[in-house]
N, C-alpha and C positions, 0 to 999 in steps of 0.2 A: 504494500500500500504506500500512500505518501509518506509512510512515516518508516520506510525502509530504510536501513544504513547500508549502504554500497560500501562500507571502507574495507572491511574484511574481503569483500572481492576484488576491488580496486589493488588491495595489497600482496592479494597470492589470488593472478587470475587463473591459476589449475583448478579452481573450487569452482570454476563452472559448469565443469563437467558432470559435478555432484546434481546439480540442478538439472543439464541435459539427460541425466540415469533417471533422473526419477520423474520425466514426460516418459518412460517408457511405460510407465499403468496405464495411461491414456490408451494409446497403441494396444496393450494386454487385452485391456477391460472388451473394446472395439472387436480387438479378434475372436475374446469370449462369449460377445453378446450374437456374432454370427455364428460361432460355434455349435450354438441354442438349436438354431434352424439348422446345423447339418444334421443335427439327432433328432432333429424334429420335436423337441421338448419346448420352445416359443420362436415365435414369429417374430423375427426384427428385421427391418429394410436396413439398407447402407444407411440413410441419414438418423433413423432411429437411433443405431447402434454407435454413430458417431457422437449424439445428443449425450447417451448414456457415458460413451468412456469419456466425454472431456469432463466427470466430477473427478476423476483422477487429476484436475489438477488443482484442484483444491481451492477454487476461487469461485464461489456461490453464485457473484450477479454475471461471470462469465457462462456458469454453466446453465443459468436461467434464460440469459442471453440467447445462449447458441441453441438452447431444446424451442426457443420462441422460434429460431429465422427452421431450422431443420424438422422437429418433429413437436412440433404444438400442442400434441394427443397427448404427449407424456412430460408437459410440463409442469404439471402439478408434485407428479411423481419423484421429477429430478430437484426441483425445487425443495423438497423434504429430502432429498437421499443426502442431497451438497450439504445442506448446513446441517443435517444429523451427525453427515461426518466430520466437519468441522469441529460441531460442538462435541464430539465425541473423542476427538483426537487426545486432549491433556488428561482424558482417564486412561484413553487404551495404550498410549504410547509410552507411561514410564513403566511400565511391566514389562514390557517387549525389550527398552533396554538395559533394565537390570540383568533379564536373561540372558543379555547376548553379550555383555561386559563385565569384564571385573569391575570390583571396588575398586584396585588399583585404576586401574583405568578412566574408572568414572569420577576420580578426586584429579586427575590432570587437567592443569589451568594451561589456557593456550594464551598465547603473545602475539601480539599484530605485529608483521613479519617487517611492515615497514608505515611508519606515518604517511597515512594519505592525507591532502591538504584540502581546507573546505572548498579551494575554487574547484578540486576533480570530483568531491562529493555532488555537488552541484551542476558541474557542467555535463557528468554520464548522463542521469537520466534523460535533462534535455534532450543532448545528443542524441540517446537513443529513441527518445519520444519522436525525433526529427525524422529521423534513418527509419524506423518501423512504418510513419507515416508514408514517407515518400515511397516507401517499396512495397508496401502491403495498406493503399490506403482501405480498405472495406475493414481492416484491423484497428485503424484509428479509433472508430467510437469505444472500443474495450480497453 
């Protein structure tokens, strides 16, 4: 949202990629929801199934968004699914990584790799606000 800090990216941009790995749910969920129809257990069209996987990315008036222009029939639906799991995320998710870390692990303090400066804080997003427009503008209103 507005109120994101870019400096951690800014400062070690390999941590993008953390972010590209995890639009792979989107993709997953998509291939799952066609999946449905090759066993024939539910009917979902291309745009359907594309409505459904974008709550994998975890941003509610996008995924309301996109089930409004793609599949309308199941807006209600997506509407409750995105912010169930949003709201649902700070229960399910410190269980998941207790299991999967040590205590050691999970007591390491990280350090910003380097000082990013408020003019680069400030001028990315523009930036990129700029670049997404001009190259994908039907993206602009999201």
């Amino acid at each position: 949202g507005a109120m994101t800090d870019f400096g951690p990216l800014l400062a070690n941009p390999r941590t993008l990629l953390l972010g590209a790995a995890a639009q792979f749910g989107i993709f997953a969920t998509v291939l799952g929801a066609l999946t449905l129809n090759y066993f024939g257990l539910i009917s979902f069209t291309l745009p359907q199934a594309a409505a459904i996987g974008i709550i994998g990315g975890a941003d509610g008036p996008t995924a309301i968004y996109l089930s409004g222009k793609l599949a309308p029939e199941l807006l209600g639906a997506i509407a409750v699914a995105a912010y169930s799991y949003m709201a649902l995320v700070p229960l399910i998710q410190p269980p998941i990584m207790k299991a999967l870390t040590t205590e050691t692990e999970r007591k390491i303090r990280m350090v910003q790799l380097r000082t990013v400066s408020k003019r680069e804080k400030i001028l990315f997003p523009v930036v990129l606000l700029l670049l997404v427009a001009l190259l994908l503008p039907d993206a602009a209103p999201l």
